[in-house]
DODRENDO-199492 format. One line per 10 residues: number of its first residue (from 1); their letters; for each residue x, y, z of C-alpha. Coordinates in Angstrom, 2 decimals. Layout:
NUM> A> X/Y/Z ~ ...
This chain:
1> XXXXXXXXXX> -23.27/1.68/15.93 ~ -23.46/2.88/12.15 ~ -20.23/4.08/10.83 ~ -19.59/8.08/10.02 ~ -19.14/7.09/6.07 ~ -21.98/5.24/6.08 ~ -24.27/7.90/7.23 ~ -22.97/10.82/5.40 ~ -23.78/8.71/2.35 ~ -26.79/7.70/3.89
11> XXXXXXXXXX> -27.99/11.27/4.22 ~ -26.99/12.03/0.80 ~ -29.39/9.32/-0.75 ~ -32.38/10.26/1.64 ~ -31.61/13.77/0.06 ~ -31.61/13.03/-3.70 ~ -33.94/9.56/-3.92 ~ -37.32/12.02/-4.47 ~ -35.30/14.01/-7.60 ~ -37.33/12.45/-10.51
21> XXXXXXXXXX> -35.88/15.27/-12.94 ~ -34.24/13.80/-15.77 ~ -35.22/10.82/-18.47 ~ -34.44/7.34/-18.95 ~ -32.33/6.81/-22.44 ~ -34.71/6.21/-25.01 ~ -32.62/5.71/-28.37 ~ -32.18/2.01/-27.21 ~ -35.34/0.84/-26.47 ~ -34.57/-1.42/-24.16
31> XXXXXXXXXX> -33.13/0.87/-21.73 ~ -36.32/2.34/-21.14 ~ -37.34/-0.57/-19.13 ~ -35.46/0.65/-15.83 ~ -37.07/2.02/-12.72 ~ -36.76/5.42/-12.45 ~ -36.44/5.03/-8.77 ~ -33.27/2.71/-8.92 ~ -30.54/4.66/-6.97 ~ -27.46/4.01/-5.42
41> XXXXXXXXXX> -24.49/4.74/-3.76 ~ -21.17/3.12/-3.06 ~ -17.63/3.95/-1.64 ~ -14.88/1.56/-2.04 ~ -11.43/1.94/-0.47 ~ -7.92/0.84/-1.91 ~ -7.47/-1.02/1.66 ~ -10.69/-3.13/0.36 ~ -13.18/-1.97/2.41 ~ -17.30/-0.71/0.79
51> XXXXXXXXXX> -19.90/1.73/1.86 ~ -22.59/1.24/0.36 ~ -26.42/2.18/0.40 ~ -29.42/1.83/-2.04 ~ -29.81/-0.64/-4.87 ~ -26.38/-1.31/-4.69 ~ -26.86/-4.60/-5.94 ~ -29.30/-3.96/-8.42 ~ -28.04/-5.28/-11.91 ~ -27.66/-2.47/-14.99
61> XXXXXXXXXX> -25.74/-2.07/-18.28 ~ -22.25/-0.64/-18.23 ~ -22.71/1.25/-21.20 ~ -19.58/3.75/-21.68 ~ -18.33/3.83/-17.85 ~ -16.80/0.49/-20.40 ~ -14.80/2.59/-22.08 ~ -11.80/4.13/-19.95 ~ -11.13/0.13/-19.20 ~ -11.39/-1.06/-22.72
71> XXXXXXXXXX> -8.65/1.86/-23.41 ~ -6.73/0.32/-20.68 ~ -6.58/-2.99/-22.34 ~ -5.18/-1.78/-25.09 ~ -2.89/0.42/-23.73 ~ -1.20/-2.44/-22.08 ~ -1.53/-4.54/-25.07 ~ 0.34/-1.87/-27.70 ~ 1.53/0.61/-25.81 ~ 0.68/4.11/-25.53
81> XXXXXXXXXX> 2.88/5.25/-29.00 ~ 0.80/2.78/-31.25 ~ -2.47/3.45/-29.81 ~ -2.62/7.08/-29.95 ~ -1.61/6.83/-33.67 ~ -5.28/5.81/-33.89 ~ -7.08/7.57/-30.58 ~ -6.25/10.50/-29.37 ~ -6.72/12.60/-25.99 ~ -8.19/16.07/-26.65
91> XXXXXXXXXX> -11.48/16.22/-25.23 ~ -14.07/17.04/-28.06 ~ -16.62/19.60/-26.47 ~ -19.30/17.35/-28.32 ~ -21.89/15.06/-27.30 ~ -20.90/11.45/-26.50 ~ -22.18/9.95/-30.18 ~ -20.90/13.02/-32.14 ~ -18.39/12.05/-35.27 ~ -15.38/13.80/-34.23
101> XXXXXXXXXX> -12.70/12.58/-36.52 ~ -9.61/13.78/-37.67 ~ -10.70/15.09/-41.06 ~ -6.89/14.16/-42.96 ~ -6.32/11.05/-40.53 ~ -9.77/10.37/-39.53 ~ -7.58/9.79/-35.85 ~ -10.71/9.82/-33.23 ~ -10.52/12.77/-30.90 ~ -10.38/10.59/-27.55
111> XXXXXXXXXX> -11.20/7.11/-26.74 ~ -14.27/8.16/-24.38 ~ -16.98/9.29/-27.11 ~ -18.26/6.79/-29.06 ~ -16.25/7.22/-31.82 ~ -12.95/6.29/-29.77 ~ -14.15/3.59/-27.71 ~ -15.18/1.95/-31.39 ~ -11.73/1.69/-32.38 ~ -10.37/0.79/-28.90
121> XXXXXXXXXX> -12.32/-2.05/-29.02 ~ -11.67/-3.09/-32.33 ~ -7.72/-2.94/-31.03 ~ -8.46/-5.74/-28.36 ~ -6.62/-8.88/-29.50 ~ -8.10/-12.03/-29.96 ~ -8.62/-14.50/-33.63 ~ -12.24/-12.81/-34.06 ~ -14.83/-10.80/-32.38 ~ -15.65/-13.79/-29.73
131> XXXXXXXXXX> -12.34/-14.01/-28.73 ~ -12.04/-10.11/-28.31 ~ -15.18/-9.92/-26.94 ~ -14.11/-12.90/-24.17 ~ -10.70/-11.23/-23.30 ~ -12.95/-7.42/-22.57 ~ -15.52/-9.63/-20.56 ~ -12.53/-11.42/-18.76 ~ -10.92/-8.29/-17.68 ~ -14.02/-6.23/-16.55
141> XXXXXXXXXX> -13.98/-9.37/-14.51 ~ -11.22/-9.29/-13.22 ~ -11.67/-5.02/-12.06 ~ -15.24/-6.17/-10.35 ~ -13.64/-9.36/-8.56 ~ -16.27/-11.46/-9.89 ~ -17.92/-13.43/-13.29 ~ -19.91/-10.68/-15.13 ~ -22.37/-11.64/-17.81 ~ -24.11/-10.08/-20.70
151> XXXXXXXXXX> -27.62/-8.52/-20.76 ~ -28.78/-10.12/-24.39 ~ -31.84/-7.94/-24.41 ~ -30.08/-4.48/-23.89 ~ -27.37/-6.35/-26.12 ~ -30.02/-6.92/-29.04 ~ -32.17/-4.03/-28.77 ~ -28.14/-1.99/-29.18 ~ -27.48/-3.73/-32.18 ~ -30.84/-3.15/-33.90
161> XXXXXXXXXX> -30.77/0.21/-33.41 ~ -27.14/1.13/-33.57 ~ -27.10/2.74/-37.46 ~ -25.39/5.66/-36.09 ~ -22.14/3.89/-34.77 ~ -22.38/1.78/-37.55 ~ -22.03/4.73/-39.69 ~ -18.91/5.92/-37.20 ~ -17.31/2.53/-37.68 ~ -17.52/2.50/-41.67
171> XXXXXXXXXX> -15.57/6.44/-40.87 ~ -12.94/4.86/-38.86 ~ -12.58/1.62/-41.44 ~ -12.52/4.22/-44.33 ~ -9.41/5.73/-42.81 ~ -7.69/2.18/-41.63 ~ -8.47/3.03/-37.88 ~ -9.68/0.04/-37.68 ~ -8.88/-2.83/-39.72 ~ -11.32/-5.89/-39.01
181> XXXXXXXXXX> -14.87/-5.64/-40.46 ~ -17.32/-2.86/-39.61 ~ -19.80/-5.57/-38.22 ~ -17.42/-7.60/-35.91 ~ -16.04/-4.45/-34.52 ~ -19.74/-2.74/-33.86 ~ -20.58/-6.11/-32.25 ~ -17.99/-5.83/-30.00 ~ -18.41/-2.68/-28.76 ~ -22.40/-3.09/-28.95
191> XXXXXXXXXX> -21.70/-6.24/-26.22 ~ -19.02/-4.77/-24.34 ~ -21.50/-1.91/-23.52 ~ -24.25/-4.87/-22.44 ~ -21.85/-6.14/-19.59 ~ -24.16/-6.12/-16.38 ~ -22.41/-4.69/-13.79 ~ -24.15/-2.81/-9.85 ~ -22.73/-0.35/-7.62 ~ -21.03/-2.15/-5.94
201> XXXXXXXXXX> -19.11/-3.13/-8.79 ~ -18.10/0.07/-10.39 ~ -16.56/1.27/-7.20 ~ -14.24/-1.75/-6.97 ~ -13.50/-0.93/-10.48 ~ -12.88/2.38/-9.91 ~ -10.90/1.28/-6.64 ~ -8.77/-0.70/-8.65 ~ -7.45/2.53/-10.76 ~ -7.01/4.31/-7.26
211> XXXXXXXXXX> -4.78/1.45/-6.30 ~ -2.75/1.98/-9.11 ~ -4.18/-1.02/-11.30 ~ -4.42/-3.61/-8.59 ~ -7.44/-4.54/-7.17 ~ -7.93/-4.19/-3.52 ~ -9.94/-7.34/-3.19 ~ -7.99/-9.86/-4.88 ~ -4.56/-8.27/-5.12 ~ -4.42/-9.26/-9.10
221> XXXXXXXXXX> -3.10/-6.37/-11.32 ~ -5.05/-5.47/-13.80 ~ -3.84/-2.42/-15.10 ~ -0.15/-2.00/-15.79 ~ 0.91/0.93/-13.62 ~ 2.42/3.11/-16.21 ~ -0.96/3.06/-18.34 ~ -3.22/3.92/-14.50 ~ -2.35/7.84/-15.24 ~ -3.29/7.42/-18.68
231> XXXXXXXXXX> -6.51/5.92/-18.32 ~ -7.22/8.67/-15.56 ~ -5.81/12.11/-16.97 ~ -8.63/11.26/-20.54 ~ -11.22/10.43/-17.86 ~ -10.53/13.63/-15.78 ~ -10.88/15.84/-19.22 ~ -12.86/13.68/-21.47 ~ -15.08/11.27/-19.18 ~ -18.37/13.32/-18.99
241> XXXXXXXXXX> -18.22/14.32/-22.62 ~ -19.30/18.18/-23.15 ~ -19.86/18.32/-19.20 ~ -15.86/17.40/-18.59 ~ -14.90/20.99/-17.77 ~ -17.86/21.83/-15.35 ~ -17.43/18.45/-14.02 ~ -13.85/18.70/-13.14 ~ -14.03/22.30/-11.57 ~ -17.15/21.33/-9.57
251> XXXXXXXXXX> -15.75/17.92/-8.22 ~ -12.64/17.07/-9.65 ~ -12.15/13.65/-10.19 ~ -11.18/11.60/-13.01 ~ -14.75/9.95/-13.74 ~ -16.84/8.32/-16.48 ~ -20.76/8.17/-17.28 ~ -22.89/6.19/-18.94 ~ -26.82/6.20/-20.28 ~ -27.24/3.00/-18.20
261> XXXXXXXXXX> -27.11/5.31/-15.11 ~ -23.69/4.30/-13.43 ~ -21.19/6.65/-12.77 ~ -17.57/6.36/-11.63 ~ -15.24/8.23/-10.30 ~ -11.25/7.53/-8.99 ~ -9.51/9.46/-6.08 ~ -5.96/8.20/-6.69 ~ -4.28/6.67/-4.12 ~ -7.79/6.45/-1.65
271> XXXXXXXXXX> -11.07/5.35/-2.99 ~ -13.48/4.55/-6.15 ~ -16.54/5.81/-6.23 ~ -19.99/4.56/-7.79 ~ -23.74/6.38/-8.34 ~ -26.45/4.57/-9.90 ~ -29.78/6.29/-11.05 ~ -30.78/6.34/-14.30 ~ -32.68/9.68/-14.92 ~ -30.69/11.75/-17.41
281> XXXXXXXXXX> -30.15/15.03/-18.12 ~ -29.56/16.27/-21.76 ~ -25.81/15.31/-21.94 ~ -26.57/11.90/-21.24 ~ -25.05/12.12/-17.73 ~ -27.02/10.64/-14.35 ~ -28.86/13.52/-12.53 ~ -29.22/12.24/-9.21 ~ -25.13/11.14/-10.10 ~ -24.21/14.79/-10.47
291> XXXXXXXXXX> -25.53/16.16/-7.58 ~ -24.32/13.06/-5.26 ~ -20.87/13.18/-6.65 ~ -20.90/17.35/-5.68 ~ -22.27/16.98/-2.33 ~ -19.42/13.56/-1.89 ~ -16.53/15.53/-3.04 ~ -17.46/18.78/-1.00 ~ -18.54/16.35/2.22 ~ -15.02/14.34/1.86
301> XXXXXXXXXX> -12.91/17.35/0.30 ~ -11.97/14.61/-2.84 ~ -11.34/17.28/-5.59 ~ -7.70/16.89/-7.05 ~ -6.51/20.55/-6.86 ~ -7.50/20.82/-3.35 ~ -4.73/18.90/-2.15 ~ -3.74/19.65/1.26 ~ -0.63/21.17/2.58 ~ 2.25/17.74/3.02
311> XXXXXXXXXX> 2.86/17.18/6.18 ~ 6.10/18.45/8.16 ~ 6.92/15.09/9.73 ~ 8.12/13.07/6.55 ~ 11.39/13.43/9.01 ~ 10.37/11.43/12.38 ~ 14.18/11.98/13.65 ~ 17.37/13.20/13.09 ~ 20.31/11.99/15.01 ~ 23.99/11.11/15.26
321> XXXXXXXXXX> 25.74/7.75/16.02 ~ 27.21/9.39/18.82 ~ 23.59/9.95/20.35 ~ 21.79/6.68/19.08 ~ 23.42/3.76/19.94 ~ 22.28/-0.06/18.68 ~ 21.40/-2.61/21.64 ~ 25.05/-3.88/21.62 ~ 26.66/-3.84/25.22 ~ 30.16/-2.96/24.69
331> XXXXXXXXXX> 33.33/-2.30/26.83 ~ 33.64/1.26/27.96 ~ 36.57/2.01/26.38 ~ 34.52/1.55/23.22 ~ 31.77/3.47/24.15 ~ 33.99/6.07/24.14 ~ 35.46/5.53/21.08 ~ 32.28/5.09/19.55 ~ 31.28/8.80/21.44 ~ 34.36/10.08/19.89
341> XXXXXXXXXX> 33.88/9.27/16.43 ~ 30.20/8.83/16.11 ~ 29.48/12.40/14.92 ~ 30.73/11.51/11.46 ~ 27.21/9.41/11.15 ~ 23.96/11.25/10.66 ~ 20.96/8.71/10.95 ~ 17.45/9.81/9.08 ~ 14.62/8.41/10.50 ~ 11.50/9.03/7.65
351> XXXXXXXXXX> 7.88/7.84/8.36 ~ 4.58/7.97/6.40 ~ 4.43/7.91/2.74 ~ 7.57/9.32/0.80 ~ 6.98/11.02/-2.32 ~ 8.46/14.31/-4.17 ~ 7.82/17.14/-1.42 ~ 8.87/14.48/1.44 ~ 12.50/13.50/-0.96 ~ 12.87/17.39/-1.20
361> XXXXXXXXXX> 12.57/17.68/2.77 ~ 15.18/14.51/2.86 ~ 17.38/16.76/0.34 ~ 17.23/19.40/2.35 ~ 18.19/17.79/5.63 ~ 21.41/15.61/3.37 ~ 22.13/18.97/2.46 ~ 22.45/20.47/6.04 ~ 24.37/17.39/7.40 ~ 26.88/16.69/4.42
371> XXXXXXXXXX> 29.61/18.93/5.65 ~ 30.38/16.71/8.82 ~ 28.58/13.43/7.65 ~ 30.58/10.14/6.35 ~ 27.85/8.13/6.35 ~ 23.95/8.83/6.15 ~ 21.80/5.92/7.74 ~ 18.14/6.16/5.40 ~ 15.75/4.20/7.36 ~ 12.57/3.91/5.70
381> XXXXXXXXXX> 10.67/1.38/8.76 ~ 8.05/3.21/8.89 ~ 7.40/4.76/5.41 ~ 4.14/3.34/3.71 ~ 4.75/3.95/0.27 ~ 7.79/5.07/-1.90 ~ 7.62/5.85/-5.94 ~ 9.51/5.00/-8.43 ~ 9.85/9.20/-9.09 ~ 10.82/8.88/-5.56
391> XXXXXXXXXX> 13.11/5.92/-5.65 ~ 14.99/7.26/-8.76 ~ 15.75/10.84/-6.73 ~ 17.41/8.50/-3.87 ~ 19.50/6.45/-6.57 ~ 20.74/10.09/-7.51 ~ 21.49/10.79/-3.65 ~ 23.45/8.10/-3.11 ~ 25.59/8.58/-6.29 ~ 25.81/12.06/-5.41
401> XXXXXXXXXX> 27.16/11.15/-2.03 ~ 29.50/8.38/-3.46 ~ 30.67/10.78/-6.10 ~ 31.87/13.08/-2.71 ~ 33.34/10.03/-0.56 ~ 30.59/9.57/1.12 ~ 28.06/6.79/1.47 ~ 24.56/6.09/2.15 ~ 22.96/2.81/4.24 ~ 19.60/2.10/3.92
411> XXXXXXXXXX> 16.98/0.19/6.44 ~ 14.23/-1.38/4.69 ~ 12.51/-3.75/6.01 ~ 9.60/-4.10/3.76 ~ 11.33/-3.86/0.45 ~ 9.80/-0.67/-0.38 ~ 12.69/-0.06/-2.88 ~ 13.21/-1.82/-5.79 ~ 15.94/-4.15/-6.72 ~ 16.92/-2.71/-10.06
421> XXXXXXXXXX> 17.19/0.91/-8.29 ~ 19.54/-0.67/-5.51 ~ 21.66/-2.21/-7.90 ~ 22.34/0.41/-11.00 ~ 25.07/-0.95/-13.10 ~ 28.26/-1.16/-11.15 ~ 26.83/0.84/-8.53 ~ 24.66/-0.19/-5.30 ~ 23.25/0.99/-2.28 ~ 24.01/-1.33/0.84
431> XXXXXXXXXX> 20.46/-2.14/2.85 ~ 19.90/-3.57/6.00 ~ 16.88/-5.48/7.92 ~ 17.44/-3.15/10.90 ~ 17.90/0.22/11.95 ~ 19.81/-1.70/15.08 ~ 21.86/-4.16/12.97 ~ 22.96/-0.77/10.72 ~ 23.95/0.80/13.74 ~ 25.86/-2.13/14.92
441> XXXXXXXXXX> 27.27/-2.62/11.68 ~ 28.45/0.72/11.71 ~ 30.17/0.85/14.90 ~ 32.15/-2.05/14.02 ~ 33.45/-0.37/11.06 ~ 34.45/2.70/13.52 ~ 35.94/0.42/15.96 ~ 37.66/-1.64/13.03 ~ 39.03/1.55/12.29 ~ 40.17/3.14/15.59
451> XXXXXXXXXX> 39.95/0.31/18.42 ~ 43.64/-1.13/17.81 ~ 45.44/0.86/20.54 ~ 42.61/-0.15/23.08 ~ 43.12/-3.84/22.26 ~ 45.26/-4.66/25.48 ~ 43.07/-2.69/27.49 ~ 40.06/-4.17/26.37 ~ 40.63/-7.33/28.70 ~ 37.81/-7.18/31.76
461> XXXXXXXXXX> 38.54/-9.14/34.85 ~ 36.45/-11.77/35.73 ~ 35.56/-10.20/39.47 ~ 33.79/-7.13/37.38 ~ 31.61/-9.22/35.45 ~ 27.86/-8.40/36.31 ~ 26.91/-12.00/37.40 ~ 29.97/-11.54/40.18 ~ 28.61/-8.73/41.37 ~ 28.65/-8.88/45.29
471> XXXXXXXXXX> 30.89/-12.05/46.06 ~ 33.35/-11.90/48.86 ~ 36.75/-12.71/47.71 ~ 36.49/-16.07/49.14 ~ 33.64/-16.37/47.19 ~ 35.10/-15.46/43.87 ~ 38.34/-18.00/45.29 ~ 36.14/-20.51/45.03 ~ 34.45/-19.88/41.78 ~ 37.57/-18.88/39.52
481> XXXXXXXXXX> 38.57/-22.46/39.55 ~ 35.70/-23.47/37.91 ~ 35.72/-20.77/35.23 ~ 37.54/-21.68/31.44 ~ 38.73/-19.24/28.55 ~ 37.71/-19.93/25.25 ~ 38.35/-17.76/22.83 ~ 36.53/-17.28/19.10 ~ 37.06/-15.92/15.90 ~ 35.36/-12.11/15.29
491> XXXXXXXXXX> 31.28/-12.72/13.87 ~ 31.64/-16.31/15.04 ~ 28.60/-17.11/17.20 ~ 28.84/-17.79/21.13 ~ 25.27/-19.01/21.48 ~ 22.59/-19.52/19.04 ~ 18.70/-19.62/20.12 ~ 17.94/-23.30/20.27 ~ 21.29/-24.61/21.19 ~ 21.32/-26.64/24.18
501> XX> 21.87/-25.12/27.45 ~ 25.45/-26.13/29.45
């Protein structure tokens, strides 16, 4: 049985393999070599998992879809301050090889025209331009989960032909934007846009970005988080050069283009998403791309701004200590006590993922219960994922809370928060494994606190034990002899799993 994805994208390539329209990019000859019937589509999840249909594996240049990943290098190299003293982020309303400069800084516009991506690359570290050129190839590795190689043809035929960016690069050198020579630069850039790359390859690239700079094959980072919305925010206005504003009203992701014929584009958080074909139209953009990508984001509703409505049921369950109990088997007389007093503990129960509108939910609900509440229970078993926006707004919580006597307990099994935001200077936010063992924990601490005038009576006799249940008296004469008190110190253990059975 075929699966849903894979036919929808199916139907989409039966739809647009006939379109011919368009024209393969001529001002490097060598491009003009590739089928015009090369097309391809593929869908790859941040779980890991490809659709795929076409000539998915069919080898082409990368071209500029290189460019938002070269940026990404360096952003994680020099930081964002340093490298937009040099590139900028305005999108330029020009075609892709246009010289849009800064005319008293000769700062390029944004590092997705040519012009930008020249100076990004000659920003890469390494000794000289093999050792730059090694550390790019390395990393577009690295986003594709395999070895990529160089296409010396398309790589030659580029640098014979590329007066134009030479011409850009002498600009940028004239105004210290870059500082290496013209030629080693141009030579990087000429052989960063020669990396062969398929389909199949761009959508695990663009994957990675949706996972937040990890890839979702081999689990390596690649992208520093903080630099993922960078990368993303100049693709969404800048990635399909004077096309960016019909592009990202139409379908509304952060994508890039290039003359080779790939296209990618990034739903954050879900999927990356590759077309091959490469028929262009005037802008330099695929045409069977554009209408694929339309019909995709329409088909799987993917466009950013149509973000639906967050769900209600960030809060699985609200409850008080008095109502939810741990496993413990306690004395009645406790049980009461615990009944009494357990009011004073409201327990928050979250599931799915946790970010701004589910906190301000959470906020709401503290708010509701902090009049009558001690102690909030957080317990975050079955959340998915938690920010670090998030994560912060809970630090504040709990320091609110502490600031009014009051505390807050969180159950986290899986780590979701980090260390450095449960442990904030001289202030820290108790977690536990278990929502049982935090429940336990707390009742102790009421009993602790209450349970000393129910001491005496806490003493059961042995012919009310459960096991007892249903002797005669003679019976129970006979086995009281046999019984022994032993007494033990409060947390010390009366039988461990694997001890030896007596």
């Amino acid at each position: 049985m075929t699966n849903t994805i894979s036919n929808i994208i199916q139907e989409l390539h039966e739809r647009y393999k006939g379109r011919l329209d368009g024209a393969l990019a001529d001002y490097i000859p060598e491009l003009t070599r590739a089928d015009p019937n090369w097309f391809a589509i593929s869908v790859f999840t941040v779980d890991g998992h490809c659709y795929e249909v076409g000539d998915h594996r069919q080898p082409f240049t990368i071209q500029s879809v290189s460019k938002p990943f070269t940026y990404g290098i360096i952003l994680d190299d020099l930081g964002f301050d340093h490298v937009s003293t040099k590139i900028g982020v305005e999108p330029s309303g020009d075609a892709f090889n246009s010289i849009s400069l800064d005319p008293s800084t000769g700062r390029t516009l944004n590092p997705m025209i040519n012009a930008g991506a020249i100076a990004a690359s000659g920003q890469v570290y390494g000794r000289d331009r093999e050792a730059r050129f090694s550390r790019i190839l390395k990393k577009f590795s690295a986003y594709a989960a395999r070895n990529l190689e160089v296409d010396d043809d398309v790589y030659r035929s580029e640098s014979r032909t590329g007066f134009r960016n030479r011409a850009i690069a002498n600009l940028l050198r004239n105004f210290d934007i870059i500082d290496d020579p013209v030629d080693e630069t141009v030579e990087v850039y000429f052989r960063q846009c020669s990396i062969l790359v398929n389909c199949s390859d761009l959508a695990l690239m663009g994957a990675t970005l949706a996972n937040g700079g990890v890839n979702p094959v081999t689990k390596e980072r690649v992208l520093k988080q903080e630099n993922v919305d960078r990368v993303l925010s100049v693709m969404s206005t800048c990635g399909m050069y004077d096309s960016s504003g019909e592009w990202i009203v139409n379908v509304g992701l952060p994508a890039k283009s290039g003359v080779g014929g790939g296209m990618v584009g990034v739903l954050p958080g879900q999927l990356g998403v590759a077309v091959f074909s490469p028929l262009l139209d005037a802008k330099g953009n695929s045409v069977r791309g554009l209408k694929t990508f339309a019909d995709l984001s329409r088909r799987f509703n993917l466009h950013l701004f149509n973000f639906p409505t967050v769900s209600d049921y960030t809060i699985r369950r609200i409850s008080r200590l008095s109502q939810t109990v741990s496993h413990r088997v306690r004395p009645r007389q406790q049980q009461e006590m615990l009944t009494r007093h357990g009011d004073r503990v409201t327990i928050i129960e979250l599931q799915g993922d946790l970010f701004f509108c589910g906190m301000e939910r959470l906020l709401r609900a503290k708010t509701d219960h902090a009049m009558d509440s001690d102690l909030f229970i957080l317990d975050l078993t079955r959340v998915g994922l938690i920010d670090r926006a998030t994560q912060d707004l809970l630090l504040m919580v709990a320091r609110d809370l502490g600031a009014d006597g009051k505390r807050l307990w969180l159950v986290d099994p899986q780590d979701l928060v980090t260390d450095n935001v449960l442990h904030d200077g001289d202030f820290s936010i108790r977690v536990l494994d278990s929502l049982d063992i935090a429940l336990e924990t707390c009742e102790q601490e009421i009993l602790d606190t209450h349970d000393a005038a129910l001491a005496e009576d806490l003493f059961v006799p042995v012919e009310n034990f459960d096991i007892f249940q249903g002797l005669s008296e003679a019976e129970m004469e006979n086995v009281e002899p046999l019984l022994e008190t032993r007494n033990f110190d409060r947390s010390a253990p009366i039988i461990e799993q694997g001890d030896e059975a007596d």
